[in-house]
N, C-alpha and C positions, 0 to 999 in steps of 0.2 A: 521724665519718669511717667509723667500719665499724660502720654500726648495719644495713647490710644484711646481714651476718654473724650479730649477735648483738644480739638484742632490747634494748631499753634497759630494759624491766625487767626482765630476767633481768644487766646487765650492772650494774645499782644493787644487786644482794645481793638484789631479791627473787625467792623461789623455785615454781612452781609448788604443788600441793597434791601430785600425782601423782609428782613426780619423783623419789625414791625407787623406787619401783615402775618406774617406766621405765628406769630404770639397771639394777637388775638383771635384768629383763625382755631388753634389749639386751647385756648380758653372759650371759644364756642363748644365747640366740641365737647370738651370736660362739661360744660352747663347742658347741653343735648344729650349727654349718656348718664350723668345724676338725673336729670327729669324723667328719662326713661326707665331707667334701672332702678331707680327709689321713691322718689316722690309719687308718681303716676298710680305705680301697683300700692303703696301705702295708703293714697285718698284714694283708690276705686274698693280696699278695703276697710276702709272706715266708712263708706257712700254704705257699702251692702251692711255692715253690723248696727247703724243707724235704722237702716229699712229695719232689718232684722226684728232691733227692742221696740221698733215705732210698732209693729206687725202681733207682738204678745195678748194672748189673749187668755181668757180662764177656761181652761180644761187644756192648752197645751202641754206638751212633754219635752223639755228643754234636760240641757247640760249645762253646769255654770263652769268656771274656767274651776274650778278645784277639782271637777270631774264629778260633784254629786250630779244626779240627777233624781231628778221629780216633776209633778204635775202642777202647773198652774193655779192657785186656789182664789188668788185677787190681785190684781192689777191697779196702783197709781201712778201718780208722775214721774218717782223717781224708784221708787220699790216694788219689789212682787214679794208675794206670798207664795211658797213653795211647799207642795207635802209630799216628803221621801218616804215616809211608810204612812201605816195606817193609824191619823191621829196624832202626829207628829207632823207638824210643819214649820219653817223655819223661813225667816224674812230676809231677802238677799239684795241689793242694788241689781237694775235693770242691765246697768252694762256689766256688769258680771255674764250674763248668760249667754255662753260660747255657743251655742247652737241649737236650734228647736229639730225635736228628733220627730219620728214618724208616729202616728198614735199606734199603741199596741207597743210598743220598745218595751216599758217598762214592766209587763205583766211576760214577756218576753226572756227576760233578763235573768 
């Protein structure tokens, strides 16, 4: 019934000569196209958001991942000070902040 799936001699216990070698052959491969397709692009973008929060400084104009944006007011090791309007600022974690935007954005906006 499902010999169009799976060969009748591979389905009776015989094995080819090679299959050994093709098994692990095809499990390189699966580890060569995870390394490529995931891992690689995931640490080259954790390398650049690193730079990123390492690069923060007071007068920048950032996005944090909720989408506020505002202007850099103080910088330490794990927090920044942010101020969305005038006189109002708010303290957010460094890796929160999804992007440092161009100066002028937010008088822009």
């Amino acid at each position: 019934m499902l010999d169009f799936l799976i060969a009748p001699a591979h389905a009776e216990g015989g094995a080819a000569a090679g299959g050994g070698i093709a098994q692990i052959v095809m499990l390189v491969g699966f580890v060569l196209i995870f390394y490529f397709l995931l891992w690689r692009p995931q640490a080259k973008r954790a390398k650049q958001h690193k730079q990123l929060i390492g690069g923060l400084a007071k007068g920048d104009e950032v996005v944090i991942g909720g989408g506020l944006v505002g202007r850099v007011t103080k910088v330490s090791d794990e927090f920044l000070s942010m101020e969305i309007a005038d006189g109002t600022e708010v303290n957010v974690q460094k890796n929160a902040v999804a992007a440092v935007l161009p100066k002028g954005t937010i008088k822009s906006i």
